[in-house]
Structure formats: structure tokens, C-alpha cells
C-alpha positions in Angstrom: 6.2 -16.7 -0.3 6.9 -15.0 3.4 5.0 -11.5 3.3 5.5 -9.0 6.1 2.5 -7.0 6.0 2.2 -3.9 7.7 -1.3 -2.6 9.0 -3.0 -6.2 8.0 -6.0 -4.5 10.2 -6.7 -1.9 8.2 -9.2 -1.1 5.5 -7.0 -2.4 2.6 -4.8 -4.1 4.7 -7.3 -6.6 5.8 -7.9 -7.6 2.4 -4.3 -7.8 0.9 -4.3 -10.4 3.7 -7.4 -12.6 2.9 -6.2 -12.4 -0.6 -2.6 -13.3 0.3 -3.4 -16.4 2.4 -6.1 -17.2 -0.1 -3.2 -17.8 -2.3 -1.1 -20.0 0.1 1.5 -17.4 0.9 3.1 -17.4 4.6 2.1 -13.8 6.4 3.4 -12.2 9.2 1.0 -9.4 9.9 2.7 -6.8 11.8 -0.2 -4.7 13.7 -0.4 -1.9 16.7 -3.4 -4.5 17.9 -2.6 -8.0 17.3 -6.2 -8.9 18.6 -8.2 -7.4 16.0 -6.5 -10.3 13.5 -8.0 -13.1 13.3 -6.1 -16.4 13.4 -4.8 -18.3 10.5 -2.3 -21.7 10.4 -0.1 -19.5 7.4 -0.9 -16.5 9.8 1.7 -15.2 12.4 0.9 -12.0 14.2 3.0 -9.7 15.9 2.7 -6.9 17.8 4.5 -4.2 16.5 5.6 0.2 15.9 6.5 1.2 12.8 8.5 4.0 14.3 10.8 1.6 16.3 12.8 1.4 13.0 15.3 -1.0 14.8 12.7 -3.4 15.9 10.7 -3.5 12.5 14.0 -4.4 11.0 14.5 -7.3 13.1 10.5 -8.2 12.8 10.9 -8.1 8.7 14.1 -9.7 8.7 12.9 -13.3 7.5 10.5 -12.0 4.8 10.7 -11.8 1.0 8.5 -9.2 0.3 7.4 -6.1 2.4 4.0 -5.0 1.6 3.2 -1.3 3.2 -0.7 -0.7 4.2 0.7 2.3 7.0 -1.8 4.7 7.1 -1.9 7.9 9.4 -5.5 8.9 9.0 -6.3 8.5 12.8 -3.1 10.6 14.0 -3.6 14.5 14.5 -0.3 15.2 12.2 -1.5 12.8 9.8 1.1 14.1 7.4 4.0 14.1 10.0 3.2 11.3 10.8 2.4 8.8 7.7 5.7 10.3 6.6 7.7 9.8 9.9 6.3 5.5 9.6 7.4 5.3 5.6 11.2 6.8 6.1 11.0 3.9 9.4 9.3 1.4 7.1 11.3 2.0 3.8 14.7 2.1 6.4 13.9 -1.1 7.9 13.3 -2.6 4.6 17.0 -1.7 3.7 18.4 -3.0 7.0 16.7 -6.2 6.8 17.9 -6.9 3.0 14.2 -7.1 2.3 14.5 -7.7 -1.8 10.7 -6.1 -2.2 9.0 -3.2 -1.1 5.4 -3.1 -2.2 3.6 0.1 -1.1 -0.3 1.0 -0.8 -0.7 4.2 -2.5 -3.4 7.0 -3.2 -5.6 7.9 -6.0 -4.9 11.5 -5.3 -0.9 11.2 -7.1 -2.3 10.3 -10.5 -2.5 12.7 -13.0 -6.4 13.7 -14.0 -4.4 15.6 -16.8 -0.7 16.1 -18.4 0.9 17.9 -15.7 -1.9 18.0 -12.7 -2.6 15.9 -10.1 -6.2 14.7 -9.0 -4.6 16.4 -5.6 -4.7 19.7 -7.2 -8.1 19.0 -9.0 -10.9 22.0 -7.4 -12.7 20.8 -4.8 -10.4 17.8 -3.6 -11.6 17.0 0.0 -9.3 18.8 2.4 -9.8 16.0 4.9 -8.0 14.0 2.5 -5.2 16.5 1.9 -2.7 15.9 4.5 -2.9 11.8 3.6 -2.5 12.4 -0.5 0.5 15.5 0.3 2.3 12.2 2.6 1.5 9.7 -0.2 2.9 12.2 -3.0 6.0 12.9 -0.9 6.9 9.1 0.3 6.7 8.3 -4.0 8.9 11.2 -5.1 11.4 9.5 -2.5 11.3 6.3 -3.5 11.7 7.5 -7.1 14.4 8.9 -6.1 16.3 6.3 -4.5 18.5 3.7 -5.7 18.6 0.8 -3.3 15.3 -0.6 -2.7 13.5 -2.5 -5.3 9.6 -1.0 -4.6 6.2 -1.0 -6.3 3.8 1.5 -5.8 0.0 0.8 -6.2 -2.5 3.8 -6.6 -6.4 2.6 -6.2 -9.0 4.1 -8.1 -10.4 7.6 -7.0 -13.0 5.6 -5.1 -12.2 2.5 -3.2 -15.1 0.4 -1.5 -15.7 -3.1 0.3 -17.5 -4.8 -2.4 -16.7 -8.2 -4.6 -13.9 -9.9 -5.4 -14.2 -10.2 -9.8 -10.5 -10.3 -10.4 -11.9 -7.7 -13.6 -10.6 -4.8 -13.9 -7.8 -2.6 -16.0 -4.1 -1.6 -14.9 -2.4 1.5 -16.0 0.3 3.9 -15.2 0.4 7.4 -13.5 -2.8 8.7 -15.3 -6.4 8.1 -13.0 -8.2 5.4 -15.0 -12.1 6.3 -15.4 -14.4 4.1 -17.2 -17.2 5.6 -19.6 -19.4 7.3 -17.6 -16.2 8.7 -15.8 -16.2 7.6 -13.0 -13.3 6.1 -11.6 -13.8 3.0 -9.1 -12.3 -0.2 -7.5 -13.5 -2.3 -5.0 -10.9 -3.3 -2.1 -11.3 -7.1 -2.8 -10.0 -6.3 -6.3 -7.0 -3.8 -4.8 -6.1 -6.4 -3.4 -6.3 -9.2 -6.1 -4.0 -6.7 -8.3 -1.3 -5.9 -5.3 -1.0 -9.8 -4.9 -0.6 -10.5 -8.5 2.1 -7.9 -8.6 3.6 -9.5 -5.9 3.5 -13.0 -7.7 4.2 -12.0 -10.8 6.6 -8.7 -10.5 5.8 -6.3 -13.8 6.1 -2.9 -12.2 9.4 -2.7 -10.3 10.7 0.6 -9.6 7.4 1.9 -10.6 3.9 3.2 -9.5 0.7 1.5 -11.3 -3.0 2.0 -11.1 -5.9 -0.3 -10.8 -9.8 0.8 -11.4 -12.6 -0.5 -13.7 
């Protein structure tokens, strides 16, 4: 399958690519520093801003599936921003008759009870804040909309570079926790369910969860 994946550099990016090219798929990472990607003969990487809506159309506009890793963590409106590269990203998507959107979510949008939001659990990390408040926002839009197929993919609470056990449990919009309660994924595995989603589509139009 051709993927465009946006921020293959990244923390989760990086492995939704590994895993993706384990697989045999075709990627076309789209990065702000093409040098930090290591070559790969299914690899093409490209240079590219997420912002430039008309030029991310045209970069995405051989691909089959769109898979989002944008993050603004290192911005100073991190909010502003994150939110400012979805609208561009979820735009181009459209323009480039991309038939899949698949978009790396947060933990903090699941509900830790009927009603309430991990976000608005007591002592969520206010460094965190201004990322989950962007992540919340961009789903309620795509819920909202009607012409983009998308998938939404919330990790667990706690995401880590660990291994790769392709074990692990999928559920809806509720934080999965396992019996001491703690609620954890490694990135390798993030990565293992995003791809299987993408190979196998069960969740479209819909936001799932993956933890152990």
C-alpha cells in the first residue's frame, strides 16, 4: 500500500514507519528534516510544511492512506499550532482525494469515567494540557465532518520505547487499564495496532484505544 506519513521522525512516527515498511508497504515520509530519516528502497523522503496546505496536497496526492503523527509539542502555541497543521493536514487530505485519514491521538480524550475525560482527571500534567485540548478539539471535528473517511487511535495513558509483542487489547473511548491499573503501551505495539488498522480497516469514522 502507498502511505503518506506525516512526522515519520517523531517519537511514534518513527515506529509507525519501521512497522509499516516491515510489512512491505511503499512510504513517503513527509518530514521538516529529511535527514534525520534513514534510507529505505520502499522509503521516499520529502521535505515538507504541513502548513503549506497547497503543497501537502500535491505531496499526498499519490497515496492511499494518510497517516497523521503531527505533533506541536516543540512550538510555543502548541495548541495554535497542532490545531493550525490538522485543519492544513485534514484539508489536504480532501484536496488530494486521499480515501484514508489515520490520525495519532492522545490518551488524555478517553473517558476514565461515564462523562469525564482523563483531561479533566485532578492532577493531569499541565505541560500536557495544551497538546490533549488540540487532540480533543481536532476529534470533535472530524466527528463532525462528513467527507473524509478517518480513524483515530488513542495510546494508552503511558506510551514508552519498549518491545514489539503484537499483545495487547483494543477498545473504544474508555482508557483501558489492566489489573493493577495501570494503563500502558509500548510504541513498538502503537504502532503494530495503527498498521493493522490500516490493513485491515475495523474502526472507520471512529476513535479506538490500544493498551495492555
Amino acid at each position: 500500500m502507498k502511505i503518506a506519513l506525516i512526522g515519520a521522525s517523531g517519537f511514534i512516527g518513527s515506529a509507525l514507519l519501521t512497522e509499516a515498511l516491515s510489512r512491505g508497504h511503499h512510504v513517503t515520509a513527509l518530514v521538516t528534516r529529511p535527514e534525520r530519516v534513514a534510507p529505505h528502497n520502499n522509503l521516499t523522503i520529502v521535505k515538507s510544511d504541513v502548513l503549506n496546505t497547497d503543497a501537502l496536497a500535491e505531496q499526498l496526492r499519490d497515496a492511499e492512506t494518510v497517516i497523521s503523527a503531527f505533533s506541536g509539542h516543540a512550538q510555543a502555541d502548541v495548541y495554535g499550532y497542532y490545531l493550525e497543521g490538522f485543519h492544513s493536514i485534514l484539508s489536504a487530505t480532501q484536496r488530494a482525494s486521499v480515501p484514508r485519514l489515520l490520525i495519532v491521538g492522545g490518551a488524555a480524550t478517553l473517558e476514565v469515567a461515564p462523562g469525564k475525560l482523563l483531561l479533566d482527571a485532578p492532577g493531569f500534567p499541565a505541560a500536557y494540557r495544551a497538546t490533549a485540548e488540540g487532540a480533543q478539539t481536532a476529534l470533535e471535528t472530524l466527528r463532525t465532518q462528513t467527507t473524509q473517511t478517518w480513524t483515530f487511535l488513542s495510546p494508552a495513558a503511558e506510551i514508552f520505547p519498549g518491545e514489539r509483542t503484537g499483545n495487547f487489547r483494543l477498545g473504544g473511548d474508555t482508557l483501558l487499564t489492566d489489573s493493577e491499573g495501570n494503563s500502558r503501551i509500548s510504541v513498538q505495539d502503537y504502532a503494530v495496532a495503527m498498521i493493522d488498522e490500516l490493513e485491515n480497516p475495523l474502526h472507520n469514522n471512529q476513535r479506538f484505544c490500544v493498551a495492555y
